[in-house]
FIVO-14476 format. One line per field, with one value per residue: residue number from 1; residue in three letters; chain; x, y, z of N, C-alpha, C, O, CB in turn. Coordinates in nm, 2 decimals. Glycine has a CB too. Layout:
residues N
n	(NUM/...)
res	(ALA/...)
chain	(A/...)
nxx	(X/...)
nyy	(Y/...)
nzz	(Z/...)
caxx	(X/...)
cayy	(Y/...)
cazz	(Z/...)
cxx	(X/...)
cyy	(Y/...)
czz	(Z/...)
oxx	(X/...)
oyy	(Y/...)
ozz	(Z/...)
cbxx	(X/...)
cbyy	(Y/...)
cbzz	(Z/...)
END
This chain:
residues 92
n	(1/2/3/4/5/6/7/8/9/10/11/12/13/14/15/16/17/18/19/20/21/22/23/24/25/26/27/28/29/30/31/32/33/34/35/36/37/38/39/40/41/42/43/44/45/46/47/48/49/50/51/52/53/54/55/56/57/58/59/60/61/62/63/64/65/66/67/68/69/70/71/72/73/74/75/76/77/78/79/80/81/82/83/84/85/86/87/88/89/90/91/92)
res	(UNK/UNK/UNK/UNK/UNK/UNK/UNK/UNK/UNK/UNK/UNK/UNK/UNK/UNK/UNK/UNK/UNK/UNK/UNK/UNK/UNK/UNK/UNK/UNK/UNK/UNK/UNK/UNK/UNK/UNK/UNK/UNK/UNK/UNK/UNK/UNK/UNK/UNK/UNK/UNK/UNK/UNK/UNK/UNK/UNK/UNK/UNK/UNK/UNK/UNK/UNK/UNK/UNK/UNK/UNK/UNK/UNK/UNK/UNK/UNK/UNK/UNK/UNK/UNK/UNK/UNK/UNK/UNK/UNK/UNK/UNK/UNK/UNK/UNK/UNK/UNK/UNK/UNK/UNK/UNK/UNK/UNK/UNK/UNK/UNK/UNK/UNK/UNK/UNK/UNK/UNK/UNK)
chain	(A/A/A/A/A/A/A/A/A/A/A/A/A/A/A/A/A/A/A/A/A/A/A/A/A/A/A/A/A/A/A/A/A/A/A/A/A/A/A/A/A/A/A/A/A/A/A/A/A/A/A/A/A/A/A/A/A/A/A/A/A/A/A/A/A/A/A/A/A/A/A/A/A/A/A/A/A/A/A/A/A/A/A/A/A/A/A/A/A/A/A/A)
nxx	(0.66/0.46/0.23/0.20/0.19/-0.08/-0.21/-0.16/-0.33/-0.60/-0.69/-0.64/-0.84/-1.08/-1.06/-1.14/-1.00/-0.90/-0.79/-0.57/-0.51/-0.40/-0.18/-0.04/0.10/0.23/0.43/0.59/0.84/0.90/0.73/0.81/1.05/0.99/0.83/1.03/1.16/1.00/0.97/1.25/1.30/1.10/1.24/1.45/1.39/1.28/1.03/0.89/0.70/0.37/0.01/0.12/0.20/0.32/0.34/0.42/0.66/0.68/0.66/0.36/0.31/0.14/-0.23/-0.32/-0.59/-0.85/-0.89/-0.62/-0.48/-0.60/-0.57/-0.30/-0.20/-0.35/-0.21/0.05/-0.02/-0.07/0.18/0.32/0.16/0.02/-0.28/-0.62/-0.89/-1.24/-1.39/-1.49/-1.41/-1.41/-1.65/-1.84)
nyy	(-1.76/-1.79/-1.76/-1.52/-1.37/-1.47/-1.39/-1.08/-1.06/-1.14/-0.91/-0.71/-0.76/-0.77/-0.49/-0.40/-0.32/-0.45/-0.72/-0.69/-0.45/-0.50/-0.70/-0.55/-0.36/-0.53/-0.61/-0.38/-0.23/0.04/0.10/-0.21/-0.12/0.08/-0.04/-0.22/0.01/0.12/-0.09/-0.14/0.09/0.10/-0.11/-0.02/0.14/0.01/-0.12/-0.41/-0.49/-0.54/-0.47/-0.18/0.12/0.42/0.55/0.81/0.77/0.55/0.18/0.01/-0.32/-0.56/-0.59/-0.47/-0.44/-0.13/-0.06/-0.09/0.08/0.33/0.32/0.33/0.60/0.80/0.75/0.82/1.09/1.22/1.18/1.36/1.57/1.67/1.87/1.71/1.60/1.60/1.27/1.04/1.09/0.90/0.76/0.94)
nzz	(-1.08/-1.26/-1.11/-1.01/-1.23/-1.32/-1.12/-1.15/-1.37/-1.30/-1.08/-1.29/-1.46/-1.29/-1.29/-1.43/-1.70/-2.07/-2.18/-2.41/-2.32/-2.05/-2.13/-2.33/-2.11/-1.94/-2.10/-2.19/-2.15/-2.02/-1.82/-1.66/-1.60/-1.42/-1.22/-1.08/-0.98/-0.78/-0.63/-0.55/-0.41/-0.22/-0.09/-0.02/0.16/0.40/0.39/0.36/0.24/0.10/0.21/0.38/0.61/0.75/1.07/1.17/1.13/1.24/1.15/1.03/0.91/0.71/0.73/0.96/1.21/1.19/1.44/1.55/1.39/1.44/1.73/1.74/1.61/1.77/2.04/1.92/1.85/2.18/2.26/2.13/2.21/2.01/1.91/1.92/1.71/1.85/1.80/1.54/1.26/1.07/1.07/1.06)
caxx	(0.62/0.30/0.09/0.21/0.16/-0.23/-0.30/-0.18/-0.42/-0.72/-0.68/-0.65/-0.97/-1.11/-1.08/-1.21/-0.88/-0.92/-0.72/-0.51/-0.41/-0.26/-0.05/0.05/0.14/0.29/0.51/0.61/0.99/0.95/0.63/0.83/1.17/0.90/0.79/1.17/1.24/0.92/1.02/1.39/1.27/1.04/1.31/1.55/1.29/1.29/0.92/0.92/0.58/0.24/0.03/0.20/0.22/0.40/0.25/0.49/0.80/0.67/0.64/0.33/0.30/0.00/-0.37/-0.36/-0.74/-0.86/-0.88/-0.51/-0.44/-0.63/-0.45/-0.17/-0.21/-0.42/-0.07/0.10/-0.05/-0.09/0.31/0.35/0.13/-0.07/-0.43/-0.69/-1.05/-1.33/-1.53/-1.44/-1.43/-1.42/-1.75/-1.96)
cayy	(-1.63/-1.77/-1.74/-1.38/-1.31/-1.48/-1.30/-0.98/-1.04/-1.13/-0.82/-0.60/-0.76/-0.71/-0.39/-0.37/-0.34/-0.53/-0.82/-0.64/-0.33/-0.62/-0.76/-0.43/-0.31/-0.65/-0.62/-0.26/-0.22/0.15/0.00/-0.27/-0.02/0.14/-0.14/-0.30/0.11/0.13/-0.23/-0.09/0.18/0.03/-0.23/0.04/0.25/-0.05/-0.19/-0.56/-0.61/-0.42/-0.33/-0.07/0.25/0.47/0.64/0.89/0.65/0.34/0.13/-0.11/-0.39/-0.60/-0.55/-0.41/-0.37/-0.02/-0.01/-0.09/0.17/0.44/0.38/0.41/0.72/0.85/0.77/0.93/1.22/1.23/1.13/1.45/1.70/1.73/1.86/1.60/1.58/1.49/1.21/0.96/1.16/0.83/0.68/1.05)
cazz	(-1.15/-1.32/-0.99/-0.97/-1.38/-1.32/-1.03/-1.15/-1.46/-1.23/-1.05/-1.38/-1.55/-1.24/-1.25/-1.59/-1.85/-2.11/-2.24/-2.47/-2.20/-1.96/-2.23/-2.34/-1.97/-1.91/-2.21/-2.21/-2.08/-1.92/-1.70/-1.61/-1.53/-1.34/-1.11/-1.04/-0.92/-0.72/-0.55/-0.53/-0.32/-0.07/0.01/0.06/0.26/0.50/0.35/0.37/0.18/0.11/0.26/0.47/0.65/0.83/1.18/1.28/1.12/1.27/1.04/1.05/0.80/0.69/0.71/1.08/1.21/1.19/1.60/1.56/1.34/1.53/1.89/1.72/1.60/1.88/2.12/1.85/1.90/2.20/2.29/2.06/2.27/1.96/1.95/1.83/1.73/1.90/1.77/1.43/1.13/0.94/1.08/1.03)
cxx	(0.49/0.23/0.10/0.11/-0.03/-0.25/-0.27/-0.30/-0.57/-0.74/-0.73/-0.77/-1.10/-1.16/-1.11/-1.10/-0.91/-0.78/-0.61/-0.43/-0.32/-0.15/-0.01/0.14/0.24/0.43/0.58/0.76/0.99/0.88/0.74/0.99/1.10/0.88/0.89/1.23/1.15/0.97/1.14/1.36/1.21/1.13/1.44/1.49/1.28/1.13/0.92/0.82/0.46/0.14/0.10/0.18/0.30/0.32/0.35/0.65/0.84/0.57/0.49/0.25/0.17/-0.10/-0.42/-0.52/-0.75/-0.82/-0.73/-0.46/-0.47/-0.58/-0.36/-0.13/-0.24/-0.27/0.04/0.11/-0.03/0.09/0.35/0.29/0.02/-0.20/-0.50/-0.84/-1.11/-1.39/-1.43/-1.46/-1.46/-1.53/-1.86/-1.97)
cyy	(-1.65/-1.72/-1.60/-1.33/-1.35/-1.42/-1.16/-0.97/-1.04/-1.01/-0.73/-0.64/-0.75/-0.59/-0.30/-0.29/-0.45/-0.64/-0.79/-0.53/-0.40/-0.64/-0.65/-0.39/-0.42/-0.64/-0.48/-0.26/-0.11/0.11/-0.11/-0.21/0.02/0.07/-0.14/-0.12/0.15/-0.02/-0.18/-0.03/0.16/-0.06/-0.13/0.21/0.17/-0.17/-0.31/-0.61/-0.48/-0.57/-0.28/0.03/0.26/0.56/0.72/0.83/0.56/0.29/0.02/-0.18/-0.52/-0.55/-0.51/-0.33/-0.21/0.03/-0.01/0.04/0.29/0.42/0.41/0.54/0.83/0.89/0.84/1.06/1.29/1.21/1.29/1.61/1.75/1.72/1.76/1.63/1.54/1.39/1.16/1.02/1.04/0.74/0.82/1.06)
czz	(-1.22/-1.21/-1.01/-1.09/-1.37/-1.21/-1.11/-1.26/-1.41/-1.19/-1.15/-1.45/-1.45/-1.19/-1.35/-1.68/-1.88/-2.15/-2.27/-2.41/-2.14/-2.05/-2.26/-2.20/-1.90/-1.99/-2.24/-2.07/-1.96/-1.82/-1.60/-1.53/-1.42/-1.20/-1.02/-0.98/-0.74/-0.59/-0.48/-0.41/-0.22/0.01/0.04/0.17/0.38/0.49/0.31/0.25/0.21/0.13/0.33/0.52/0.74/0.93/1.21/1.26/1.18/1.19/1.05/0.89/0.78/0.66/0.87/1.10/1.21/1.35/1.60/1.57/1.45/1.62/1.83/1.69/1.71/2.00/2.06/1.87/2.04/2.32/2.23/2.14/2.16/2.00/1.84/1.81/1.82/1.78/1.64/1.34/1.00/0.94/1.09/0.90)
oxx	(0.41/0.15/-0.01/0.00/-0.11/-0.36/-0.38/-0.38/-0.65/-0.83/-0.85/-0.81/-1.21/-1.25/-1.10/-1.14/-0.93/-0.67/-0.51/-0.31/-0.19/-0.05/0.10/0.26/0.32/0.53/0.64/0.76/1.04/0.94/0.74/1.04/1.15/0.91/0.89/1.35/1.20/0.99/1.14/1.38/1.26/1.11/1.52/1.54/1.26/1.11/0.97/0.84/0.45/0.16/0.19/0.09/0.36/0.23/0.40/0.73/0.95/0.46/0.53/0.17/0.11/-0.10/-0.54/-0.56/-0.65/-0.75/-0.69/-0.41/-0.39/-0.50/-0.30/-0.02/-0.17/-0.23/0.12/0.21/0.02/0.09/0.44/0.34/-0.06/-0.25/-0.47/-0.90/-1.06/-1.43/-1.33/-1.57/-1.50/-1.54/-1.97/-2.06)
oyy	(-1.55/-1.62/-1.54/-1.27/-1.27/-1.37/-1.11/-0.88/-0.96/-0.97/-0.68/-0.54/-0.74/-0.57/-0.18/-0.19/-0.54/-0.60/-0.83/-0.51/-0.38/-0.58/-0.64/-0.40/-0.38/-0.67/-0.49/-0.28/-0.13/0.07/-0.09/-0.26/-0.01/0.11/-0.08/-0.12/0.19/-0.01/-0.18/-0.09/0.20/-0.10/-0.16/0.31/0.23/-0.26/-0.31/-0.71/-0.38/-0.69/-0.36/0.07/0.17/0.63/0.67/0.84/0.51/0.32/-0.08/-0.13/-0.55/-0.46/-0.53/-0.23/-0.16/0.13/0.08/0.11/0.34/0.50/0.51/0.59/0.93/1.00/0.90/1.13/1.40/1.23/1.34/1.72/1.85/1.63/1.74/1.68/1.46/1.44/1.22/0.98/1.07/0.65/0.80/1.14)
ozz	(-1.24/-1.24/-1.02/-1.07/-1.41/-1.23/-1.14/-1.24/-1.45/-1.26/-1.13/-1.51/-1.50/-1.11/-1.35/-1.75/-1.81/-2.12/-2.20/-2.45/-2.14/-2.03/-2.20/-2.21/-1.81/-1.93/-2.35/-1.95/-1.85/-1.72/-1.48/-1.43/-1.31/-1.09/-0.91/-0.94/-0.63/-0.46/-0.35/-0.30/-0.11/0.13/0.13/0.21/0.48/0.57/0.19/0.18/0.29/0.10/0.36/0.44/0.80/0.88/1.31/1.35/1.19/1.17/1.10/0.80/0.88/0.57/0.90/1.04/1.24/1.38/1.67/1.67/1.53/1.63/1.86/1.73/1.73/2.04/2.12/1.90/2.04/2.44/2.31/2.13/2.18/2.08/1.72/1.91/1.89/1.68/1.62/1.31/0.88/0.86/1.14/0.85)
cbxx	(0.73/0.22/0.09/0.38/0.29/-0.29/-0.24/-0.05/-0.39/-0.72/-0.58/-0.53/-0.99/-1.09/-1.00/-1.36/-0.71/-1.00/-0.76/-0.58/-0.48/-0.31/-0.06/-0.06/0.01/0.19/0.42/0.44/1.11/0.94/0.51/0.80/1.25/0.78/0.76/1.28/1.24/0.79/1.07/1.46/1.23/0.91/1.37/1.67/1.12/1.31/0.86/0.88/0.56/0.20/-0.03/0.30/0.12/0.51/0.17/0.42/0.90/0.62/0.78/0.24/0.44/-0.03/-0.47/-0.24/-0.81/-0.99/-0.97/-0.46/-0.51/-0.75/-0.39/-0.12/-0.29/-0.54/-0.02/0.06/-0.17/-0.21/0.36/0.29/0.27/-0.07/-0.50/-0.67/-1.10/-1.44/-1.69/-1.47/-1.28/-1.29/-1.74/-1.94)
cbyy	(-1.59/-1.90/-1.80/-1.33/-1.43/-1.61/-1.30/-0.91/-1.13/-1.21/-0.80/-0.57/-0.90/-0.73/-0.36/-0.24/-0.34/-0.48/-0.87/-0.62/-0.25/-0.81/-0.84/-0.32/-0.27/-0.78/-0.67/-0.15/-0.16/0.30/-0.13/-0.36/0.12/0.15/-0.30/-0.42/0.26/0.14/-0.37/0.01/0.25/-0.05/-0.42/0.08/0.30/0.06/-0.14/-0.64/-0.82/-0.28/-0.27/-0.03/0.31/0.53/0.57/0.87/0.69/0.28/0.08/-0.10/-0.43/-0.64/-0.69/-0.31/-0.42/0.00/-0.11/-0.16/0.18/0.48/0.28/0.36/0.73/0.70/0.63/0.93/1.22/1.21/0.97/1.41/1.81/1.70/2.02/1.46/1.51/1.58/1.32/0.85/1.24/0.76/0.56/1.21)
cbzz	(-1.24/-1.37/-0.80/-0.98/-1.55/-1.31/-0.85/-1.17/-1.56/-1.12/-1.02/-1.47/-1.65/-1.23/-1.19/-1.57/-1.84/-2.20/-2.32/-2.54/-2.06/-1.93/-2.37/-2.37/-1.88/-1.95/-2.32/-2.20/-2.21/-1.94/-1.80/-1.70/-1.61/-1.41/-1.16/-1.21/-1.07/-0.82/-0.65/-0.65/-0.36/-0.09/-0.08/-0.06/0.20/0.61/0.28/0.53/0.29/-0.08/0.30/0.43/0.68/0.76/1.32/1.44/1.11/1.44/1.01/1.19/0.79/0.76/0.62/1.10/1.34/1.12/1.73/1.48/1.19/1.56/2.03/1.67/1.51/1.93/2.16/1.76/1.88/2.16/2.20/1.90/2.29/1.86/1.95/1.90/1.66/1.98/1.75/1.41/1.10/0.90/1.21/1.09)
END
Protein backbone atom coordinates (compact mmCIF):
# COMPACT_ATOMS: atom_id res chain seq x y z
CA UNK A 1 0.00 0.00 0.00
CA UNK A 2 2.90 2.51 0.30
CA UNK A 3 3.83 2.25 -3.47
CA UNK A 4 0.21 2.93 -4.15
CA UNK A 5 -0.09 5.94 -1.24
CA UNK A 6 3.51 7.40 -3.11
CA UNK A 7 2.39 7.08 -6.39
CA UNK A 8 -0.98 8.47 -5.84
CA UNK A 9 0.94 11.61 -4.22
CA UNK A 10 3.39 11.84 -7.28
CA UNK A 11 0.52 12.08 -9.54
CA UNK A 12 -1.41 14.74 -7.39
CA UNK A 13 1.74 17.17 -7.03
CA UNK A 14 2.06 16.59 -10.39
CA UNK A 15 -0.77 17.91 -11.12
CA UNK A 16 -0.16 20.82 -9.09
CA UNK A 17 -2.20 20.19 -5.44
CA UNK A 18 -0.36 21.05 -2.85
CA UNK A 19 0.85 19.05 0.03
CA UNK A 20 -1.77 19.83 2.32
CA UNK A 21 -4.91 19.02 -0.34
CA UNK A 22 -3.34 15.33 -0.67
CA UNK A 23 -3.41 14.78 2.99
CA UNK A 24 -6.61 16.28 3.29
CA UNK A 25 -8.22 14.12 0.36
CA UNK A 26 -6.20 11.18 1.60
CA UNK A 27 -7.66 11.54 4.99
CA UNK A 28 -11.23 12.55 4.38
CA UNK A 29 -13.71 9.42 5.02
CA UNK A 30 -16.51 10.44 2.32
CA UNK A 31 -13.53 10.65 -0.52
CA UNK A 32 -12.45 7.61 0.54
CA UNK A 33 -16.40 5.93 0.69
CA UNK A 34 -16.25 7.44 -2.65
CA UNK A 35 -13.25 5.62 -4.18
CA UNK A 36 -14.11 1.89 -2.51
CA UNK A 37 -17.92 2.67 -4.36
CA UNK A 38 -16.34 3.73 -7.64
CA UNK A 39 -13.92 0.42 -7.42
CA UNK A 40 -17.17 -1.51 -6.23
CA UNK A 41 -18.74 -0.69 -9.37
CA UNK A 42 -16.26 -1.23 -12.08
CA UNK A 43 -15.57 -4.75 -10.64
CA UNK A 44 -19.20 -5.36 -10.80
CA UNK A 45 -19.48 -3.79 -14.32
CA UNK A 46 -16.97 -6.51 -15.32
CA UNK A 47 -13.73 -3.85 -15.41
CA UNK A 48 -10.67 -5.64 -14.40
CA UNK A 49 -8.39 -2.51 -14.28
CA UNK A 50 -8.03 1.06 -15.94
CA UNK A 51 -7.67 2.05 -18.47
CA UNK A 52 -10.71 0.86 -20.19
CA UNK A 53 -13.50 1.26 -22.57
CA UNK A 54 -16.35 0.00 -23.88
CA UNK A 55 -16.94 -0.14 -27.99
CA UNK A 56 -20.40 -1.15 -28.45
CA UNK A 57 -20.11 -3.45 -24.93
CA UNK A 58 -16.85 -4.91 -25.83
CA UNK A 59 -14.92 -4.35 -23.46
CA UNK A 60 -11.19 -3.45 -24.17
CA UNK A 61 -8.70 -3.08 -21.43
CA UNK A 62 -5.28 -1.44 -21.26
CA UNK A 63 -3.58 1.19 -23.33
CA UNK A 64 -4.85 -0.36 -26.78
CA UNK A 65 -3.03 1.66 -29.78
CA UNK A 66 -5.22 4.26 -31.27
CA UNK A 67 -5.28 2.13 -34.83
CA UNK A 68 -6.66 -0.59 -32.50
CA UNK A 69 -9.19 1.48 -31.12
CA UNK A 70 -10.39 2.91 -34.47
CA UNK A 71 -10.95 -0.61 -36.37
CA UNK A 72 -12.71 -1.44 -33.79
CA UNK A 73 -15.09 0.98 -33.88
CA UNK A 74 -14.97 1.38 -37.61
CA UNK A 75 -16.25 -2.73 -37.70
CA UNK A 76 -18.57 -1.59 -35.11
CA UNK A 77 -20.13 0.49 -37.17
CA UNK A 78 -20.02 -0.90 -39.92
CA UNK A 79 -21.43 -4.55 -38.39
CA UNK A 80 -24.31 -2.03 -37.29
CA UNK A 81 -25.16 -0.58 -40.91
CA UNK A 82 -24.18 2.66 -39.40
CA UNK A 83 -23.31 5.73 -41.39
CA UNK A 84 -19.68 6.98 -40.87
CA UNK A 85 -17.46 9.92 -41.64
CA UNK A 86 -15.23 10.40 -44.12
CA UNK A 87 -11.74 11.18 -43.09
CA UNK A 88 -10.18 11.37 -39.09
CA UNK A 89 -11.79 13.93 -37.20
CA UNK A 90 -9.14 13.41 -34.58
CA UNK A 91 -6.06 14.19 -36.84
CA UNK A 92 -7.94 17.59 -38.64
Amino acid sequence: LGDVYKRQTEIARASGLSAASIEAALADPDRIRQVKRDIDLANASGVPRAPGLFVNGLFVSGLAPYEDIRALVTRELDRRGAPRQTGDSATQ
